[in-house]
N, C-alpha and C positions, 0 to 999 in steps of 0.2 A: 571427645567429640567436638568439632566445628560445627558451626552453620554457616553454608553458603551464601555469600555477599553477591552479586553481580555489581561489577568494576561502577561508577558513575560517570558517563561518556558524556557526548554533544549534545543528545535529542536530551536526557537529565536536564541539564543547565540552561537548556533554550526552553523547556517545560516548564524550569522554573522564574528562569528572567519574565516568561510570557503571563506567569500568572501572578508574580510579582506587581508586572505593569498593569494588567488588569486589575489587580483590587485598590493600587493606588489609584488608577483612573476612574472606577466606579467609587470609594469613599470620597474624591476629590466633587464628583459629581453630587453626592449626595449630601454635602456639607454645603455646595453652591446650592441645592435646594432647601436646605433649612436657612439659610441666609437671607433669601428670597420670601423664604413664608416668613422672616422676621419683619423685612420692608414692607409686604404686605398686609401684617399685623399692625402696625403703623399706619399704614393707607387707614385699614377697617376703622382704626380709633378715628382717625379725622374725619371719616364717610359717617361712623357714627355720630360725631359730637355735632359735625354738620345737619344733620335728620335733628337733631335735639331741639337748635336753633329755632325760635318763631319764624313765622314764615312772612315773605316780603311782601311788598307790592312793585306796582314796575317801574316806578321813578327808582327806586332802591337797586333794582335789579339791574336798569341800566347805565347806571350811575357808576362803574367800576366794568374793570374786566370779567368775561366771563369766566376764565380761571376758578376765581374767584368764590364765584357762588355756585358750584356744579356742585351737584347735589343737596341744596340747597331748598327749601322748602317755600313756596311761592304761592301768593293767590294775586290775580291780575283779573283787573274790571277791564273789558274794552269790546267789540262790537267785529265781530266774526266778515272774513274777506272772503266769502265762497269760491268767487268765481276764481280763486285761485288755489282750490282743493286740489289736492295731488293724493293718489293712491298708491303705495309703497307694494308692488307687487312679492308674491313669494315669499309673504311673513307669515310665522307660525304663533297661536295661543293655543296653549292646552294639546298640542301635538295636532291641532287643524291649522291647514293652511289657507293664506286671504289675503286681506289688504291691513298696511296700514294708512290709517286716515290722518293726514296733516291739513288744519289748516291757518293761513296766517291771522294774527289777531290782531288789531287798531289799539293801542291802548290808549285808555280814557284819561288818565293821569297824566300822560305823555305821548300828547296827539303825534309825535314827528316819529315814536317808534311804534316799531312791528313788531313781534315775538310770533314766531310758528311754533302752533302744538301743535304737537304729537294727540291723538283728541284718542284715540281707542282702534280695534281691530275689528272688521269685517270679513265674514266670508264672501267668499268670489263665486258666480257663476262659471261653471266647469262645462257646459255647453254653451256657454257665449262668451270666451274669456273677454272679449271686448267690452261687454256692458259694465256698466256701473253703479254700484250697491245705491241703493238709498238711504241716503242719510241726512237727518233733519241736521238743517244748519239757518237760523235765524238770521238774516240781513236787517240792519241801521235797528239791533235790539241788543240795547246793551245785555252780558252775560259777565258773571263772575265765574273763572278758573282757577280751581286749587291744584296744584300739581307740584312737581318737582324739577329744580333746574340742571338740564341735561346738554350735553354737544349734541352734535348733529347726528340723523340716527346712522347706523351702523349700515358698513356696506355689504352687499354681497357680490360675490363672481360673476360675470355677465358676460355672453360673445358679442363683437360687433359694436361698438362705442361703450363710452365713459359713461352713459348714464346721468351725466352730471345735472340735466335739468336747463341745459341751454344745445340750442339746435335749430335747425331749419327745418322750415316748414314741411311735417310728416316724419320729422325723425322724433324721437324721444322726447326728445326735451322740448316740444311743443303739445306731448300728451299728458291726458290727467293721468294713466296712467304709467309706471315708473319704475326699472331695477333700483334705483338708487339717485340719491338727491344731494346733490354739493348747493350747499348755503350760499355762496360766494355766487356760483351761475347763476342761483336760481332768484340771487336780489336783483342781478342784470336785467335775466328773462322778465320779471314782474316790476321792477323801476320802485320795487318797495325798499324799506328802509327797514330792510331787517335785522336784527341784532343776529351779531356771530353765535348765538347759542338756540337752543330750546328747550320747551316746557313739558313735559311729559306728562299729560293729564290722569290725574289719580281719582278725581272723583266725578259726579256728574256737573255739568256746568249748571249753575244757579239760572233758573229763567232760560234752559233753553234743554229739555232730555233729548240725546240724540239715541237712545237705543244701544249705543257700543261698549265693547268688552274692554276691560282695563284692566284683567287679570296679568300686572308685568309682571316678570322676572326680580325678584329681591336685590337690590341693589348688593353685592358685595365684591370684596377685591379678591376674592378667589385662593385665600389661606390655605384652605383644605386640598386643595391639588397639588403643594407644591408639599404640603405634607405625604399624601403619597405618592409623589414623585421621591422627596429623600425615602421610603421607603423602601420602595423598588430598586435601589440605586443601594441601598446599602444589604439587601437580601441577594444582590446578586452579588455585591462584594464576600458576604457571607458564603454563600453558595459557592463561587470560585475556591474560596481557602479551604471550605469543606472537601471541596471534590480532588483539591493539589493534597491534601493531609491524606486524602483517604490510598491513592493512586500514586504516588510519587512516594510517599513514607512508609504506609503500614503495610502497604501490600508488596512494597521492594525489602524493608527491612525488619520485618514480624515474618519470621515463616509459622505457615498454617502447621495449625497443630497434626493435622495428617500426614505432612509430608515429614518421613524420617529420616532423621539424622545422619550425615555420610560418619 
């Protein structure tokens, strides 16, 4: 008795080149994401050893780049600039959307610089998006701030200009409030002498409760995604070889037990 081969032609060998080159390009992929969660492993140790660090004041803080000291643990004595509040439109705590509250700070140790907090989140009125929350903010009273040192906050998508916080009179960057805020414009617009960075306020400011939320996001470099990122990446490499073995081999060259022999 024989059992029937069918010959191995063009569509065979293009079936197999093609799934050849797929599971080397999905392992290649998946090996670039564990490589990536290792630098990011690296990041987390520095972000944590940083957090460990006692916290500065602002002669310290300004005193170096702000490279440097990003994430970075800070408490700063200085005397709050209202009239320069700006509200970060279309930011989320706790899955509610609102404002974030920035505003720049004098400091008392080092009258020539500014630091902008980051001070906490407010919700927004949804039938007047125009107005503006209330928020206790103490003028020429000194305030201690504890927080953390951060870049500038994060942008979002916007139509219709940069956002950047400099403009002519009636566009954006002449209002409190703001898609988004560029440091750089916004020392222009105000003639202050802000440092390249910011303070991300973590607790309430000493001698002055303004009511706001500071529920942030856990500072980290984002390991766990890039773990299952090489997962996914190497389940579908698995997946490919499973489905070329199952189609291309057992089912061409295993004949089924039912079918009988010529």
């Amino acid at each position: 008795m024989s059992t029937f081969r069918r010959p191995l032609g063009l569509r065979f060998w293009l079936i197999t080149l093609a799934a050849v080159v797929g599971m080397l390009v999905t392992a290649s992929l998946g090996r670039w994401q564990l490589s990536r969660a290792a630098q990011k492993e690296t990041l987390q140790a520095m972000l944590d050893a940083r957090g460990r660090m006692p916290a500065m004041d602002g002669r310290v803080l300004l005193s170096q780049p702000a490279e440097a000291f990003v994430h970075r643990a800070v408490v700063l004595e200085g005397r709050w600039l209202p009239e320069h509040t700006v509200y970060l439109d279309n930011r989320q705590m706790n899955g509610r959307p609102g404002f974030f509250v920035l505003t720049p700070l004098q400091l008392v140790d080092s009258p020539s610089g500014v630091v902008l907090v980051q001070r906490g989140w407010v919700p927004r009125n949804f039938q007047d998006r125009t107005q503006l929350p209330q928020v206790q903010t103490p003028q020429d009273v000194a305030v201690r701030v504890a927080g953390r040192v951060a870049a500038a906050p994060s942008r979002l998508y916007e139509f219709g200009g940069d956002g950047s916080g400099a403009g002519a009179p009636g566009a954006q960057g002449s209002s409190r409030i703001r898609q988004n805020l560029d440091l750089a414009a916004f020392r222009t617009e105000t003639g202050l002498a802000l440092a390249p960075l910011t303070v991300v306020q973590t607790g309430e400011a000493v001698g002055a409760g303004d009511g706001l939320q500071r529920d942030w996001p856990v500072v980290g470099a984002g390991v766990d995604k890039h773990y299952g990122y090489a997962f996914q990446w190497f389940g579908l490499c698995g997946l490919m070889a499973l489905l070329y073995v199952w189609f291309q081999i057992v089912r061409r060259f295993i004949r089924p037990r039912s079918q009988p022999a010529s």
